[in-house]
C-alpha positions as CSV (number, residue, x, y, z in Angstrom):
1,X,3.9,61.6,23.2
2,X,1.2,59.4,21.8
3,X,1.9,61.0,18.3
4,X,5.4,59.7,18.7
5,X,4.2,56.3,20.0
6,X,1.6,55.9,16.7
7,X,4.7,56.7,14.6
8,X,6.3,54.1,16.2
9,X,4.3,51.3,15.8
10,X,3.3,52.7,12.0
11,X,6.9,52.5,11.2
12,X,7.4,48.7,12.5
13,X,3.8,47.9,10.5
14,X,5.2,48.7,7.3
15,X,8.1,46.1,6.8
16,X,5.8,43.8,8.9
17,X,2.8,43.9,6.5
18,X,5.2,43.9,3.4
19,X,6.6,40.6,4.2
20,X,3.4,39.1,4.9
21,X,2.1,40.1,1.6
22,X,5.3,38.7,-0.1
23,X,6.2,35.3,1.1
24,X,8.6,33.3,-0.7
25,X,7.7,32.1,-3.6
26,X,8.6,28.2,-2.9
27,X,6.9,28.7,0.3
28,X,4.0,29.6,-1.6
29,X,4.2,27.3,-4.1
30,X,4.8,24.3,-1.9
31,X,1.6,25.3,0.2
32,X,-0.4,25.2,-2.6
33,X,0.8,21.9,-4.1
34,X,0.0,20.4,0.0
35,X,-3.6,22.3,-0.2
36,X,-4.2,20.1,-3.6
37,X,-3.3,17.0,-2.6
38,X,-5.7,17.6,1.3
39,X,-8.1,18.4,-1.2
40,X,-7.9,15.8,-3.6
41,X,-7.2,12.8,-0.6
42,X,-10.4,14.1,1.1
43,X,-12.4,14.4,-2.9
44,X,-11.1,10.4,-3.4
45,X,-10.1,8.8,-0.3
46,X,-9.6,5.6,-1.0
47,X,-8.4,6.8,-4.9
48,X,-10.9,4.6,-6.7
49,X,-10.3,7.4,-9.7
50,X,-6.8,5.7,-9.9
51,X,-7.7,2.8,-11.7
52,X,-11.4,4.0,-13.2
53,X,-10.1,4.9,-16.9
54,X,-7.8,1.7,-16.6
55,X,-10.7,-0.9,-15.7
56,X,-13.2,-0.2,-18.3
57,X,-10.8,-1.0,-20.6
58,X,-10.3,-4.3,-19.0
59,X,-12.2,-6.9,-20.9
60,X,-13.8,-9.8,-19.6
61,X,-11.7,-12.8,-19.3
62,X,-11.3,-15.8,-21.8
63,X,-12.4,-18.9,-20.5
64,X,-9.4,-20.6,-19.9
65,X,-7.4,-17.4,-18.6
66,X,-6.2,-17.4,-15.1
67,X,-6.5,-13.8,-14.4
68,X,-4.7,-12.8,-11.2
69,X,-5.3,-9.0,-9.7
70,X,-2.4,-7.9,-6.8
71,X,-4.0,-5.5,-4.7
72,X,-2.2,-3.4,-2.6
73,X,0.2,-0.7,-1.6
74,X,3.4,0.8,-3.1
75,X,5.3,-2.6,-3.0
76,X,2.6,-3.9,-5.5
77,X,2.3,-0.5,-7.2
78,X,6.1,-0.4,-7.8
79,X,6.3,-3.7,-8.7
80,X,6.8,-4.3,-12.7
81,X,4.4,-7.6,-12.7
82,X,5.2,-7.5,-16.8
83,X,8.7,-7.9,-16.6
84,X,8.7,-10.6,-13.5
85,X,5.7,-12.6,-14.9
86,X,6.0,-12.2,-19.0
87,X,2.8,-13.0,-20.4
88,X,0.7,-13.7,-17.9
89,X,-2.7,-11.9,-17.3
90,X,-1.6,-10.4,-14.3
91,X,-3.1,-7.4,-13.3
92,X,-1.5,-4.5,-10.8
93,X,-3.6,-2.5,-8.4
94,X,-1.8,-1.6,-6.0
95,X,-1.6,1.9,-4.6
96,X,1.3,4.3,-2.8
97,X,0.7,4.7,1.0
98,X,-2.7,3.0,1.2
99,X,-4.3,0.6,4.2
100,X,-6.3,-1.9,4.3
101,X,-9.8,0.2,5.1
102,X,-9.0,1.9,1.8
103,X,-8.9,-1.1,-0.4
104,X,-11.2,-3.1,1.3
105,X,-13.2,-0.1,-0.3
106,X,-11.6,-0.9,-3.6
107,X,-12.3,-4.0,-3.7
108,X,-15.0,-4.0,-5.9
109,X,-14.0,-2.2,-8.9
110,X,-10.4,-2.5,-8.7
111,X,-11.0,-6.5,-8.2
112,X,-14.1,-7.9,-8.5
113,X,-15.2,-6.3,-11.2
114,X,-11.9,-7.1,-13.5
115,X,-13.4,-10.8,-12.6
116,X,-10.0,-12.7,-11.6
117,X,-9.6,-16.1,-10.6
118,X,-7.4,-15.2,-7.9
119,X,-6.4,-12.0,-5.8
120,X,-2.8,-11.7,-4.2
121,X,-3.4,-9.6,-1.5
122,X,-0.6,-7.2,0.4
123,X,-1.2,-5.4,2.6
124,X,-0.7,-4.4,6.2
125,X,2.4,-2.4,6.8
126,X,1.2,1.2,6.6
127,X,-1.5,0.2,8.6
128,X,1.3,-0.2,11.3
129,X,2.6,3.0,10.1
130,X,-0.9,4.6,10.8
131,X,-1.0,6.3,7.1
132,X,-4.5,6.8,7.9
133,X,-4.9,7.5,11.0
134,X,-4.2,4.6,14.4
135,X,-5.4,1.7,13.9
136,X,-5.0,-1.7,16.6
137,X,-4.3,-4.9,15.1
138,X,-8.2,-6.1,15.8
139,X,-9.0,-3.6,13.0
140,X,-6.4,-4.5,10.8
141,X,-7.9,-8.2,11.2
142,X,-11.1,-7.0,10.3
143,X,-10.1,-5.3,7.2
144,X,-8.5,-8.6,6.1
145,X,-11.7,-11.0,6.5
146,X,-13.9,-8.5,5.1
147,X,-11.7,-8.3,1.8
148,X,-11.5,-12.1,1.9
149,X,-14.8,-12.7,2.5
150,X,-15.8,-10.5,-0.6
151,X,-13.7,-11.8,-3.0
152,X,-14.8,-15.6,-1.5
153,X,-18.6,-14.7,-2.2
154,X,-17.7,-13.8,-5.8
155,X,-15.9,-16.8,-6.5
156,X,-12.2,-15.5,-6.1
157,X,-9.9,-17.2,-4.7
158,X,-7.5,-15.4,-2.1
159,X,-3.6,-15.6,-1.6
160,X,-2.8,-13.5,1.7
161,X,1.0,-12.4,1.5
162,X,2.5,-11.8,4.5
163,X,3.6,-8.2,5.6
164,X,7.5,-7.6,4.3
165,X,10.0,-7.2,7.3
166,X,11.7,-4.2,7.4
167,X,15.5,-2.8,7.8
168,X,17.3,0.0,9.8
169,X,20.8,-0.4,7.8
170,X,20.9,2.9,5.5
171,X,19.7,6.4,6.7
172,X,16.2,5.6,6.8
173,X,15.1,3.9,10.0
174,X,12.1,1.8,8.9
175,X,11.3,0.1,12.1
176,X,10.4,3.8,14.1
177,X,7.3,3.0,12.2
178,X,6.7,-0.2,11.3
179,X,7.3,-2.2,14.4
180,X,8.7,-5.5,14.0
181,X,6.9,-7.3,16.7
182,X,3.5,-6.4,15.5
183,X,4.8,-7.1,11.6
184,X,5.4,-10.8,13.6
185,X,2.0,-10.7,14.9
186,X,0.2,-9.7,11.9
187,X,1.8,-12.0,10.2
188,X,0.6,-15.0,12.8
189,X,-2.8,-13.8,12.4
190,X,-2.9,-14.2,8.5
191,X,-1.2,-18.1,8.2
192,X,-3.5,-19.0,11.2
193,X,-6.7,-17.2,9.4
194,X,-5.8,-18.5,5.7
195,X,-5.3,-22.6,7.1
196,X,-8.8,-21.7,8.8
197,X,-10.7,-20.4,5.8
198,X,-8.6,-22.3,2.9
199,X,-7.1,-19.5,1.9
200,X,-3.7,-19.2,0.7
201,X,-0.8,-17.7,3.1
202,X,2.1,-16.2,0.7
203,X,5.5,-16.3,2.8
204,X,7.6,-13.5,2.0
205,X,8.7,-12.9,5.3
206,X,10.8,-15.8,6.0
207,X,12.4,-15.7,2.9
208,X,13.5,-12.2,2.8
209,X,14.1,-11.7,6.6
210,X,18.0,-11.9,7.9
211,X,19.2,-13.4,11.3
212,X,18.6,-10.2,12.9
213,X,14.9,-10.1,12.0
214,X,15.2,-7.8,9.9
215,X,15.1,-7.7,5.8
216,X,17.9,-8.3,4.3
217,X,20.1,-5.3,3.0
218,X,20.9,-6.2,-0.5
219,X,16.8,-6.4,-0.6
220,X,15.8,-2.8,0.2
221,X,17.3,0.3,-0.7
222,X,15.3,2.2,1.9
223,X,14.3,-0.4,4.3
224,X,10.7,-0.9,3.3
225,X,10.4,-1.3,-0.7
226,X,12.1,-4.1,-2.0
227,X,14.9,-3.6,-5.1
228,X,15.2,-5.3,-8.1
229,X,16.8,-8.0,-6.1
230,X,13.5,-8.1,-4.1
231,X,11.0,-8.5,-6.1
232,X,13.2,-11.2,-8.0
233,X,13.0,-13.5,-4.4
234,X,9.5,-12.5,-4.0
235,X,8.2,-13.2,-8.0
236,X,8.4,-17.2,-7.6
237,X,7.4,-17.4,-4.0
238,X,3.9,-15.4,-5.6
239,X,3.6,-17.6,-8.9
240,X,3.9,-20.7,-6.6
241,X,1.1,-19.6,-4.5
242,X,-1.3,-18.6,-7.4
243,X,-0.6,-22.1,-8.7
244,X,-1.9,-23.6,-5.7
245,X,-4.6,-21.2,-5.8
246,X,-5.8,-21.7,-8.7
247,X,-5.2,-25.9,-8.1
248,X,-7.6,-25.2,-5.5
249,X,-10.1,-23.0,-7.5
250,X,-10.6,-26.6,-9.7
């Protein structure tokens, strides 16, 4: 009987341990490709390689140029600030999925050290989203004033854009992560901090937001990431703030 038993379970091993040793091959494959990007999030966190190669070849600004650095997340890093602002030293630094503690940590080499006049900053809404982890909105505050403060103590003056509303209307639901409420209260936070500290508070939000508080469809594709039709109301909005900027920066 306990031959028969060992048989048994030998038998139901074999197919058992075959298939274990030959998983699918996407399966596989699509493992791996997660196991490299773990590896390379926790190797660069913030992703200060992004922009290393980019930067030294940055040269040092003409005395009369008003260099302008946007530092952010994907809205900035999908925005194509050549073709919305021809010739003007404008440079992009903005990075897929990040928050604020990971370019406050960029915010020397990917901004002070390109020496701008002025820095657009965007940032906020994956914060809310918790792409790195929960974070309350005193934390989120914090992150803001320390980048402002930085770039203020290197002589750069700072243009704080308000946090984008979002939009439920296609088959992504961007407000299960981004809660409009605390996009409102964010957003409070910054034009109250900015007329404190003479900063400048760039109002996207109530130029792109609809009667339902939410941003308007022909804006958004996806909810979150603004069109071509986006970026085209947010391009003057932003050149109208650098200009008082860098009025102020006189």
């Amino acid at each position: 009987m306990h031959i028969r038993l060992c048989f048994f379970l030998f038998a139901l091993m074999i197919p058992m341990s075959i298939f274990a040793q030959t998983p699918a091959p996407d399966s596989t494959e699509a493992l791996k490709q997660q196991i490299e990007r773990m590896q390379k999030r926790n190797q660069d966190w913030p992703q200060i390689n992004r922009y290393r190669d980019a930067n030294e070849k940055v040269p040092s600004p003409e005395k009369s140029e008003n260099r302008v650095v946007f530092l952010g997340d994907s809205i900035t890093d999908n925005w194509k600030l050549d073709e919305y602002f021809p010739e003007k030293p404008f440079i992009n630094r903005g990075i897929s999925g990040q928050t604020t503690p990971q370019m406050l940590i960029r915010v020397r080499p990917d901004v002070i050290a390109l020496k701008p006049r002025v820095v657009v900053i965007l940032a906020g809404t994956n914060d809310i989203a918790g792409n790195t982890g929960p974070m309350t909105l005193e934390m989120i505050q914090d992150n803001y004033a320390s980048i402002a403060e930085l770039a203020r103590a290197n002589g750069i003056r700072v243009v704080f854009s308000s946090i984008l509303p979002v939009h439920d209307y296609g088959k992504i639901k961007a407000t299960e992560k981004r809660s409009p409420e605390l996009i409102l209260k964010l957003n409070q936070w910054l034009k109250n901090y900015c007329a404190a500290n003479g900063h400048i508070y760039l109002d996207y939000f109530s130029k792109m937001v609809d009667e339902k508080g939410m941003l308007k469809a022909d804006l958004a594709n996806d909810g979150l990431h603004p069109n071509a039709e986006g970026y085209k109301a947010m391009a003057p909005l932003a050149e109208a703030a650098i200009n008082l900027a860098l009025k102020k920066s006189k």
